[in-house]
C-alpha atoms as a printed R data frame, in Angstrom:
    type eleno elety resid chain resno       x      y       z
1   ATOM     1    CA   UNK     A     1   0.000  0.000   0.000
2   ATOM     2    CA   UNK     A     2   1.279  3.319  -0.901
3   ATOM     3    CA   UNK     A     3   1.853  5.878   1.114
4   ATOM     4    CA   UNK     A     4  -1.233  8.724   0.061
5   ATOM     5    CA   UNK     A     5  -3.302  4.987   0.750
6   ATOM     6    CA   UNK     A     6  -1.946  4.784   4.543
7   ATOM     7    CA   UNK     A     7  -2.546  8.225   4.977
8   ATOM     8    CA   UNK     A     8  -6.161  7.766   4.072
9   ATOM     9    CA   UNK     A     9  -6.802  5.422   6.787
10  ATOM    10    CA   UNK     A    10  -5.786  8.221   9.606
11  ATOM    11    CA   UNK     A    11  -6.711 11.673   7.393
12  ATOM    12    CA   UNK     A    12  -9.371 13.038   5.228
13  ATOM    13    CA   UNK     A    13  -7.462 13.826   2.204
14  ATOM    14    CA   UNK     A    14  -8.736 16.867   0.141
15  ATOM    15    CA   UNK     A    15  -6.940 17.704  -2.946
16  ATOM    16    CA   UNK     A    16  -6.089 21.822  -3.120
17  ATOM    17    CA   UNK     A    17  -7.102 22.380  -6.731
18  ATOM    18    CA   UNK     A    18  -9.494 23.453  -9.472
19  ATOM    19    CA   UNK     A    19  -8.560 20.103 -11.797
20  ATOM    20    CA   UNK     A    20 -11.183 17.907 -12.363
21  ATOM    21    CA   UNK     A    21  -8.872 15.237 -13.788
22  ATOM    22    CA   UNK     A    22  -6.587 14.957 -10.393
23  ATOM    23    CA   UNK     A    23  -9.323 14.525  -8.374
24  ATOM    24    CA   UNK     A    24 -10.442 11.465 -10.473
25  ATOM    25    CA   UNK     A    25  -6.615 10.053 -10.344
26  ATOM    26    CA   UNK     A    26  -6.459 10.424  -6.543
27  ATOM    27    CA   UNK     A    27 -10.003 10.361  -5.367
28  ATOM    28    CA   UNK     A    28  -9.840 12.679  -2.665
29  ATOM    29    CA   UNK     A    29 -13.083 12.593  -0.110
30  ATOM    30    CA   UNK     A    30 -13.414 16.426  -0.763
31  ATOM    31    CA   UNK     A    31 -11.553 19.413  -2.723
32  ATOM    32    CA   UNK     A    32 -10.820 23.277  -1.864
33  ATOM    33    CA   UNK     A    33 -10.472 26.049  -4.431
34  ATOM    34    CA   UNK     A    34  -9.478 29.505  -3.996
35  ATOM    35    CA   UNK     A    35  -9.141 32.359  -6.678
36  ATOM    36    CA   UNK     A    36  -5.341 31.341  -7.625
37  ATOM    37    CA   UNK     A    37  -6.303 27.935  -8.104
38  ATOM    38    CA   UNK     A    38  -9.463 28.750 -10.185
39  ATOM    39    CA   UNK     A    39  -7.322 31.226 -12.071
40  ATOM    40    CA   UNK     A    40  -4.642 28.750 -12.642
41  ATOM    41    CA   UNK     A    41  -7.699 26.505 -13.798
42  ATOM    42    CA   UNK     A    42  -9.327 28.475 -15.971
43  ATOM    43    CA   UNK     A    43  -6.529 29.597 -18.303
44  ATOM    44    CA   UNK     A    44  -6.027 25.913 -19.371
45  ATOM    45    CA   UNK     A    45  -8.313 25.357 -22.540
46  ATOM    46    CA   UNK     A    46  -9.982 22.190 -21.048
47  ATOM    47    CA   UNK     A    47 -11.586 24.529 -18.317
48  ATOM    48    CA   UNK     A    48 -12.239 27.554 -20.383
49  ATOM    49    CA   UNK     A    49 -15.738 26.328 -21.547
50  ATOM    50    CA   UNK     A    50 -16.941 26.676 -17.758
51  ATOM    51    CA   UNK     A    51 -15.970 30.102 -18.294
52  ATOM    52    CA   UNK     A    52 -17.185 30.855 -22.143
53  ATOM    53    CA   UNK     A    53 -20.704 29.064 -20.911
54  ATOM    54    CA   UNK     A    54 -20.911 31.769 -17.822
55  ATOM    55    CA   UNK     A    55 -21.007 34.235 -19.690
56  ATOM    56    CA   UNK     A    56 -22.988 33.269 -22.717
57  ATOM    57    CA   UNK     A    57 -25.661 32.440 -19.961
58  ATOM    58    CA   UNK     A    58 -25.416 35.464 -18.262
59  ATOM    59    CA   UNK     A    59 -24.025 38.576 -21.319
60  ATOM    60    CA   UNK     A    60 -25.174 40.832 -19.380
61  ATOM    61    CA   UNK     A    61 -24.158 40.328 -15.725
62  ATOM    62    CA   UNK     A    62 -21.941 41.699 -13.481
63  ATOM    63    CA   UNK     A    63 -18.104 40.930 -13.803
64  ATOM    64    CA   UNK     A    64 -18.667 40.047  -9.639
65  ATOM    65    CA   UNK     A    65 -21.449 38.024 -10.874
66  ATOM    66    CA   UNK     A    66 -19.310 36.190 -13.603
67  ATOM    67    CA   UNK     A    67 -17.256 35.286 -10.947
68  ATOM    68    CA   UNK     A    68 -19.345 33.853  -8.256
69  ATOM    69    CA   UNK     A    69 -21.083 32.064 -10.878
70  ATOM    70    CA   UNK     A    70 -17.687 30.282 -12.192
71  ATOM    71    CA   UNK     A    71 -17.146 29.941  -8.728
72  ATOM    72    CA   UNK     A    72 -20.117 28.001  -8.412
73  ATOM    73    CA   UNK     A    73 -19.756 26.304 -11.557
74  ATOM    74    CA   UNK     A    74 -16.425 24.969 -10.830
75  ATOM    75    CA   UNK     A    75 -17.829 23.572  -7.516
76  ATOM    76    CA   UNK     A    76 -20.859 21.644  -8.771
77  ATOM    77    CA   UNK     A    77 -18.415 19.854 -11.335
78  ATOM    78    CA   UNK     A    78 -16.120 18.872  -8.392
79  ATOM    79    CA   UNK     A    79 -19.231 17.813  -6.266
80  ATOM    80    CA   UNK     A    80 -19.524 15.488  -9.498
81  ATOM    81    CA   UNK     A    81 -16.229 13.775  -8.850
82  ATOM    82    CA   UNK     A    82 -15.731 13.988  -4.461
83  ATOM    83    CA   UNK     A    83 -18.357 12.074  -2.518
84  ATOM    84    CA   UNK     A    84 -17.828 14.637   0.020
85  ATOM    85    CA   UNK     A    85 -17.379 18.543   0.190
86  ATOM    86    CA   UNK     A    86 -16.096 21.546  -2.350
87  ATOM    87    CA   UNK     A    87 -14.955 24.982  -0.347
88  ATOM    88    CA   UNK     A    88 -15.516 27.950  -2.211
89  ATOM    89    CA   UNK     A    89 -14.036 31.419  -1.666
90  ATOM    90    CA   UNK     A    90 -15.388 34.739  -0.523
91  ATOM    91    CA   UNK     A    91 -13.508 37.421  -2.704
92  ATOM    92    CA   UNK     A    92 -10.345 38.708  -0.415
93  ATOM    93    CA   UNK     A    93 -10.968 42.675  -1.103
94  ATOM    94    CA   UNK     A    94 -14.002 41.912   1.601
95  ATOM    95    CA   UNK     A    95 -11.683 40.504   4.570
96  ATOM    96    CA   UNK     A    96 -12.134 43.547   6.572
97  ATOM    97    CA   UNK     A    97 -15.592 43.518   5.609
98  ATOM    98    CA   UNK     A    98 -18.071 41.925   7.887
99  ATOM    99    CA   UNK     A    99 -21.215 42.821   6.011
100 ATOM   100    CA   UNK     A   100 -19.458 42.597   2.811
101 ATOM   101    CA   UNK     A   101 -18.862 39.194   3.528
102 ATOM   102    CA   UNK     A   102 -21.889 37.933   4.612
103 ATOM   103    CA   UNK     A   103 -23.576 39.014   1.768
104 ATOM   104    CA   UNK     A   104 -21.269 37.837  -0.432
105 ATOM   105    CA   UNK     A   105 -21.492 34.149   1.404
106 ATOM   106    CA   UNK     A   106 -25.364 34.258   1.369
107 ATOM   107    CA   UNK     A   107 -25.030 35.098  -2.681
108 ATOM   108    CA   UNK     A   108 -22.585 32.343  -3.675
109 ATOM   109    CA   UNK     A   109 -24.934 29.711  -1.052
110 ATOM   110    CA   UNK     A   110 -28.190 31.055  -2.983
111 ATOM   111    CA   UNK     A   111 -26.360 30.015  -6.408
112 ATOM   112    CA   UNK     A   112 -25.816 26.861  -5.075
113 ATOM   113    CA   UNK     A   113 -29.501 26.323  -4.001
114 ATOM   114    CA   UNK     A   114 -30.435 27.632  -7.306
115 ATOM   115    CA   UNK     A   115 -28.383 25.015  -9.142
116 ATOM   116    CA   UNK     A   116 -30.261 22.079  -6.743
117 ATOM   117    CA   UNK     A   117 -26.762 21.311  -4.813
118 ATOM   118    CA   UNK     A   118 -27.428 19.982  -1.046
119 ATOM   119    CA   UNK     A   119 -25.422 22.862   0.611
120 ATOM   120    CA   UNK     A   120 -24.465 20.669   3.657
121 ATOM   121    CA   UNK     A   121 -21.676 19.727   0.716
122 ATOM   122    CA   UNK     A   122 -20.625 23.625   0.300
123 ATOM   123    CA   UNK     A   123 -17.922 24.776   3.102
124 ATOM   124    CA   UNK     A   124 -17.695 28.658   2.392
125 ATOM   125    CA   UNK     A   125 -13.833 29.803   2.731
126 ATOM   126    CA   UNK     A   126 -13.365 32.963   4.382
127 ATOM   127    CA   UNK     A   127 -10.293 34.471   5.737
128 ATOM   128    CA   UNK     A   128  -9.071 34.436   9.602
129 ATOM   129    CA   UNK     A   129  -9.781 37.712  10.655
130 ATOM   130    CA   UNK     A   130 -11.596 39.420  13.228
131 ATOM   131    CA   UNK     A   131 -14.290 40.204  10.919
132 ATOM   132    CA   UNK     A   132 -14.225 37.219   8.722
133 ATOM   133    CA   UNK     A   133 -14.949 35.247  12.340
134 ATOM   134    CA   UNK     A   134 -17.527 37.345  12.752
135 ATOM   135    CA   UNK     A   135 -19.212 36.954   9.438
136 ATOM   136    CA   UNK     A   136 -18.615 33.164  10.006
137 ATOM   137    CA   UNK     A   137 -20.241 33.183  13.373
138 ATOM   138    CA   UNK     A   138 -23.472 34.114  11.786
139 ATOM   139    CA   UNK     A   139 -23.207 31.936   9.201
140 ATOM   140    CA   UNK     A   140 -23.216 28.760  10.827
141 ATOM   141    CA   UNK     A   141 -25.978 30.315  13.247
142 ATOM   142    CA   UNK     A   142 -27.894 30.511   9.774
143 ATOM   143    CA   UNK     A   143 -26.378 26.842   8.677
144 ATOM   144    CA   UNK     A   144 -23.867 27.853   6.711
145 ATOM   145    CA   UNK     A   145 -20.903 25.953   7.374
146 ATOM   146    CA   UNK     A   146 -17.493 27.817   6.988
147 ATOM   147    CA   UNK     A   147 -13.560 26.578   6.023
148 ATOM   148    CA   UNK     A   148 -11.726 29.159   8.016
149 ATOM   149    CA   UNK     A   149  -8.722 30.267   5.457
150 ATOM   150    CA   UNK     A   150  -5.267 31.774   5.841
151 ATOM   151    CA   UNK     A   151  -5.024 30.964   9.686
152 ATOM   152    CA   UNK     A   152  -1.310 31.267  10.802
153 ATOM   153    CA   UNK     A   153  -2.004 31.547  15.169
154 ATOM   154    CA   UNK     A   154  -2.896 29.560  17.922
155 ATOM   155    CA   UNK     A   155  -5.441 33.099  18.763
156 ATOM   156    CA   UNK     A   156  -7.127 32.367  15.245
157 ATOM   157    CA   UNK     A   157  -7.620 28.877  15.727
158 ATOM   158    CA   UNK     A   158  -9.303 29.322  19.205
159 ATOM   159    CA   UNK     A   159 -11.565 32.552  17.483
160 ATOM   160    CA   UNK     A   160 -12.746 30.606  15.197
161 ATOM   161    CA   UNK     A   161 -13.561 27.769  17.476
162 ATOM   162    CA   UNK     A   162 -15.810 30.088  19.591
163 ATOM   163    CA   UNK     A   163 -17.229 31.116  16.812
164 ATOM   164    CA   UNK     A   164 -18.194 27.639  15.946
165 ATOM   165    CA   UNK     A   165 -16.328 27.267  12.400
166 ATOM   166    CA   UNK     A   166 -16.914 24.039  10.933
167 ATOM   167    CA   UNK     A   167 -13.680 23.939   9.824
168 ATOM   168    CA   UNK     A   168  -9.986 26.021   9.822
169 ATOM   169    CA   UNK     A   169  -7.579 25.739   7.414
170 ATOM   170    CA   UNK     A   170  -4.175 26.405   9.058
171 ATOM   171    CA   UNK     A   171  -1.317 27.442   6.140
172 ATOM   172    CA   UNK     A   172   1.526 24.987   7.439
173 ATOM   173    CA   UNK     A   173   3.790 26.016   4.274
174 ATOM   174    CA   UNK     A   174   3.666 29.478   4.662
175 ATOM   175    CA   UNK     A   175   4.751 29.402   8.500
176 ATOM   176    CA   UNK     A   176   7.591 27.696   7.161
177 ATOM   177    CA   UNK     A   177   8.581 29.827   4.137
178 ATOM   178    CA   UNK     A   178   8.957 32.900   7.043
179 ATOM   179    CA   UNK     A   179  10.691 31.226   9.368
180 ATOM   180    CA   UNK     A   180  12.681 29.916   6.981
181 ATOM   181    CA   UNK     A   181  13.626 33.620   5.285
182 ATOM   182    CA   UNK     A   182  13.694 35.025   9.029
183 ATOM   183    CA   UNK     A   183  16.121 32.503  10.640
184 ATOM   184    CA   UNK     A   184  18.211 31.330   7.865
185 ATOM   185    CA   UNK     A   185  18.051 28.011   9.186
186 ATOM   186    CA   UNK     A   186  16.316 24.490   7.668
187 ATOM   187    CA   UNK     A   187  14.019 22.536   9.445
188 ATOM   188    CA   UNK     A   188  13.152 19.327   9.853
189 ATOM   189    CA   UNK     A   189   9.489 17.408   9.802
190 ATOM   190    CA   UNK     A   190   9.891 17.701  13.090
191 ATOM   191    CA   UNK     A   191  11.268 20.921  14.016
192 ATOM   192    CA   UNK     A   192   9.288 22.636  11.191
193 ATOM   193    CA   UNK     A   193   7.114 25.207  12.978
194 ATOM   194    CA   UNK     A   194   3.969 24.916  10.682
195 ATOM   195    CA   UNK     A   195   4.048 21.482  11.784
196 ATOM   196    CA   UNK     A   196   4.262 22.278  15.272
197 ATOM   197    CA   UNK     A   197   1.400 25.319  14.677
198 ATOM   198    CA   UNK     A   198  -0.596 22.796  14.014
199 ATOM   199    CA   UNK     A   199   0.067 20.195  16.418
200 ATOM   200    CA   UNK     A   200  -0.601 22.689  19.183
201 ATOM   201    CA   UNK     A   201  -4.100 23.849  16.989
202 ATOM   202    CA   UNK     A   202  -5.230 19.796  16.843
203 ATOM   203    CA   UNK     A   203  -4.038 19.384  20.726
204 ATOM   204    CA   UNK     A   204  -6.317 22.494  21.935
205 ATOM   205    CA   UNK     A   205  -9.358 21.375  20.140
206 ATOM   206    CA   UNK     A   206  -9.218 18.034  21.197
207 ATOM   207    CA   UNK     A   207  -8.288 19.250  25.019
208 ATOM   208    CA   UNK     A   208 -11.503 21.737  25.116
209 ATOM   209    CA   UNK     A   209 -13.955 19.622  23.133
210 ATOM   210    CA   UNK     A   210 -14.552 22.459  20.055
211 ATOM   211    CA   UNK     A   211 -15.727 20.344  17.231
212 ATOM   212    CA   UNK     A   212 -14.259 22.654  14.466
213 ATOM   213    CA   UNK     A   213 -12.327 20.291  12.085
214 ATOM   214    CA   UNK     A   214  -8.392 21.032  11.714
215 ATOM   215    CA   UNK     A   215  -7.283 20.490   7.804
216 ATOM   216    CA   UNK     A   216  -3.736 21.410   7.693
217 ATOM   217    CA   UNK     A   217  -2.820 22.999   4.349
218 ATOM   218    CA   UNK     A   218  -0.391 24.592   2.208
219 ATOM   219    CA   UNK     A   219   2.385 22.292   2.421
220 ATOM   220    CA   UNK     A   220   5.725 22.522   1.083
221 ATOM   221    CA   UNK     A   221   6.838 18.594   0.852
222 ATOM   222    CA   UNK     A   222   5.683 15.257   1.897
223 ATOM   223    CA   UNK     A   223   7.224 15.124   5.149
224 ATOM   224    CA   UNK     A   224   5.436 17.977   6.588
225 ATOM   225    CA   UNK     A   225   2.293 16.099   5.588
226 ATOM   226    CA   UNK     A   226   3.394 13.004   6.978
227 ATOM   227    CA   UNK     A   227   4.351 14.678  10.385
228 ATOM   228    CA   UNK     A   228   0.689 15.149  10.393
229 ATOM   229    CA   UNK     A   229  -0.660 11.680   9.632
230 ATOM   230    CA   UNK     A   230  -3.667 11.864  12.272
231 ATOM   231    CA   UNK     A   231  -4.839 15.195  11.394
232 ATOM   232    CA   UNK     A   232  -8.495 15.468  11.202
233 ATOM   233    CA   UNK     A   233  -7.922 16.482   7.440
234 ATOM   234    CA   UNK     A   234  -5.065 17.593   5.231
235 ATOM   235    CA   UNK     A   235  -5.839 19.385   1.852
236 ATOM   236    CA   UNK     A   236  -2.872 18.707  -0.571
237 ATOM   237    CA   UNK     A   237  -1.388 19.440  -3.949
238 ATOM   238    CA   UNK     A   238  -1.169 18.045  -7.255
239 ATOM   239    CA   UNK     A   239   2.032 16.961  -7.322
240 ATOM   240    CA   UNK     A   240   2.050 16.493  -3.371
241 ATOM   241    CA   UNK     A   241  -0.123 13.901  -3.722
242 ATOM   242    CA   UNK     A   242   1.640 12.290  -6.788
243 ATOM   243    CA   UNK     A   243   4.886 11.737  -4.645
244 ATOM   244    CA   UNK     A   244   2.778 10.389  -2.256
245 ATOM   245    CA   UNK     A   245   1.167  8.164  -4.296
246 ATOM   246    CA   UNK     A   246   4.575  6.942  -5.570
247 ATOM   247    CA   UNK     A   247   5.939  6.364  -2.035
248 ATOM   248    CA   UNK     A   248   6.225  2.855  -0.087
249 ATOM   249    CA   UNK     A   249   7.288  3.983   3.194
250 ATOM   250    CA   UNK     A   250   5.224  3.239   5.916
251 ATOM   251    CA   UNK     A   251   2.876  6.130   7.483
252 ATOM   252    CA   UNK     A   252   2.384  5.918  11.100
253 ATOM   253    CA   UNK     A   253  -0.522  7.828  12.867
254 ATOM   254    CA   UNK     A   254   1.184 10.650  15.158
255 ATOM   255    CA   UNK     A   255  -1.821 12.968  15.660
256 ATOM   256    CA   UNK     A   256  -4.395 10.844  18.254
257 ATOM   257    CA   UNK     A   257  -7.234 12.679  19.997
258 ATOM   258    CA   UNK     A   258  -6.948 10.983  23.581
259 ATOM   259    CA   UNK     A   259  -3.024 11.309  23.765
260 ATOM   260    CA   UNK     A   260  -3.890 15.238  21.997
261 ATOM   261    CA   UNK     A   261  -6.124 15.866  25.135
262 ATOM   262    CA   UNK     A   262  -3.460 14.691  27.828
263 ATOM   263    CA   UNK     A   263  -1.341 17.836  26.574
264 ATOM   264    CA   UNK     A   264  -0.447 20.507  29.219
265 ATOM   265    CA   UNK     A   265  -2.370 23.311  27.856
266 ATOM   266    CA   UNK     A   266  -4.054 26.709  29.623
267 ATOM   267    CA   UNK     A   267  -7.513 27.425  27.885
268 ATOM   268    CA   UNK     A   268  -7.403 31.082  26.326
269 ATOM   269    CA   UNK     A   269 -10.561 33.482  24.640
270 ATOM   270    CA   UNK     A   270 -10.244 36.326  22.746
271 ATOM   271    CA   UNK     A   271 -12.033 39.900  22.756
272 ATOM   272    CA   UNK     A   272 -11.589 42.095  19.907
273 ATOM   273    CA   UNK     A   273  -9.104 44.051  21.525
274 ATOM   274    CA   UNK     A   274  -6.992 40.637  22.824
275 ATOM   275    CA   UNK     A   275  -7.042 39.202  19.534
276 ATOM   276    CA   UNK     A   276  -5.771 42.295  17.408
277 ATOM   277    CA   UNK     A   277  -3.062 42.716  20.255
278 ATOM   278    CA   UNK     A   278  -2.256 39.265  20.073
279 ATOM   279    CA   UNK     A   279  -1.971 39.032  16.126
280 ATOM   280    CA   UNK     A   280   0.153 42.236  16.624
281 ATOM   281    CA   UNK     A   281   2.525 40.346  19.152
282 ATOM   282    CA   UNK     A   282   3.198 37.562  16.170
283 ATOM   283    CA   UNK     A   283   5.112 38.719  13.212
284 ATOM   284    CA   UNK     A   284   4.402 35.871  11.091
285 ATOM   285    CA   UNK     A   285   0.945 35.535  11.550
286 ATOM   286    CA   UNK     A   286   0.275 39.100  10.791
287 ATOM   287    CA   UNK     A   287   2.473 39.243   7.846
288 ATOM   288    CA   UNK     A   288   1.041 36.633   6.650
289 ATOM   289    CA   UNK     A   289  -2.588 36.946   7.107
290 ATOM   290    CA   UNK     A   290  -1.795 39.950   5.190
291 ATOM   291    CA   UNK     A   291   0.534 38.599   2.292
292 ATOM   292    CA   UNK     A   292  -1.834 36.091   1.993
293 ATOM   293    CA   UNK     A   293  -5.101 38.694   1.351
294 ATOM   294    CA   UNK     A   294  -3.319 40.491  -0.901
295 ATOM   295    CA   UNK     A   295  -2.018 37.345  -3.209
296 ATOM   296    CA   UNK     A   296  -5.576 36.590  -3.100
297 ATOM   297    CA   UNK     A   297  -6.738 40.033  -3.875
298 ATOM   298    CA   UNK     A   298  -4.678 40.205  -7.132
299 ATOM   299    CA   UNK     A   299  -5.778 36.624  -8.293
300 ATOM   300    CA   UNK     A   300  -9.088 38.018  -8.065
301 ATOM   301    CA   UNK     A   301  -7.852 41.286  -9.846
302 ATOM   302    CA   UNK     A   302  -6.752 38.865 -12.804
303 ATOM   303    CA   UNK     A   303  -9.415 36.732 -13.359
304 ATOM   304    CA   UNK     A   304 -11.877 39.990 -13.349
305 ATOM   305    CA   UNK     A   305  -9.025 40.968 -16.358
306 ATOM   306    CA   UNK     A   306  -9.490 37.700 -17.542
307 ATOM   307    CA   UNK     A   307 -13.275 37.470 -17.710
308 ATOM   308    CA   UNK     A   308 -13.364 41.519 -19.532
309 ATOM   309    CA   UNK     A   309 -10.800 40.131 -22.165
310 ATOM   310    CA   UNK     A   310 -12.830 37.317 -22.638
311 ATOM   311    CA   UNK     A   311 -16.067 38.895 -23.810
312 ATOM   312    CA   UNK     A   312 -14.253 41.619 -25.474
């Protein structure tokens, strides 16, 4: 048994992208999108039709509209292929926003309804701050469920917890990459501190009880993924999963729940003022958080250029 097989039996694997045709070679239980990924997607001539049908259907909507509606579109032909779950992405520019981003969630949910897709199958990904926990605090309320995006912080992952998230989606590559520029050193699987982000994140939850999933994400090589065999899911890559896939080693579980609970751990909540001062006391996570919203922000940017070109 290969090694993305023995993972399976401890993790939900998700696969982190828009192509239809590695979700069939890999069959993930569910898939995640965001706007690079559906960018990256879309320029490739085997996904364009989603996009050229979009807009023939609707000539005279919105480019926001277009959007959300290839947004959608990509989803329901993912919910075709995963028995289980697609996330799809508030736009980024709305962050800060939380009106902006409720509305926006309640639009892309309608399309959903509208296109006869059981929602409970629809996570909608919203970034980890103060205001996108609020906007996802209402939305489960309203039974919405949420997949808590760009989360870098031990004071995210408990927000969103109290919030009642159904899901967060801490960025273990990206911890890495600062550390990594800030130090100058290399780390191990073990010593890597998105691993150890994590670890922490999974050992509060299961300490306290919250029932907010952990799916690590945004992962840099196989052995941070495998330093998180346990997880409660782990959304991977393309060719992440292809090495995996190739790979005999065996793939011990090192995440548990019971031994996770046993950890020596003081339970913490956050105010608005507490959190803010305690994103401010952690360079990477608020470097981050904010790298990440604007990368996201200009993938948007492009595919709005891309969707203008394309009914010029």
């Amino acid at each position: 048994m290969n090694a993305l097989e023995q993972l399976k039996q401890h993790t939900v694997v998700v696969a982190d992208t828009g192509d239809f045709e590695t979700m069939r070679a890999y069959a993930p239980r569910d898939a995640t999108t965001n706007p690079s990924l559906i960018l990256k997607a879309v320029a490739k001539p085997e996904y364009r039709a989603l996009l050229d049908q979009v807009l023939r259907d609707h000539p005279g909507a919105a480019t926001s509209e277009v959007i959300d509606r290839l947004l959608v579109a990509f989803g329901q032909e993912i919910l075709k292929i995963v028995p289980g779950r697609v996330s799809t992405e508030v736009d980024a520019r709305l962050s800060f926003d939380t009106e902006g981003t409720l509305g926006k969630a309640r639009e892309i949910i309608a399309l959903y309804r509208a296109a006869g897709i059981d929602t409970s199958r629809v996570l909608i990904k919203i970034a980890s701050t103060w205001e996108g926990i609020r906007a996802a605090e209402v939305l489960e309320r309203e039974g919405v469920t949420c997949n808590m995006t760009l989360l870098f912080s031990l004071p995210q992952a408990v927000a969103c917890a109290e919030a009642n998230a159904r899901l967060i989606s801490p960025f273990v590559g990206r911890i890495l990459d600062w550390y990594k520029k800030s130090t100058g050193q290399d780390y191990t699987a073990e010593t890597d501190p998105g691993v150890l982000s994590v670890r922490r994140i999974y050992a509060y939850y299961k300490k306290f009880g919250y029932g907010t999933e952990v799916m690590g994400a945004s992962f840099r090589n196989t052995g941070e993924i495998l330093a998180l065999a346990g997880c409660d899911l782990l959304t991977i890559s393309p060719d992440l999963l292809g090495q995996l896939a190739a790979m005999e080693a065996p793939v011990p579980r090192l995440l548990h729940p019971v031994e996770s609970a046993a950890h020596d751990m003081q339970r913490v909540s956050y105010d608005e003022a507490g959190f803010r001062f305690a994103m401010n006391e952690d360079a990477m996570a608020t470097e981050k958080l904010a790298e990440g919203i604007r990368l996201f922000a200009a993938d948007t940017r492009k595919l709005e250029a891309l969707i203008e070109q394309a009914r010029a």
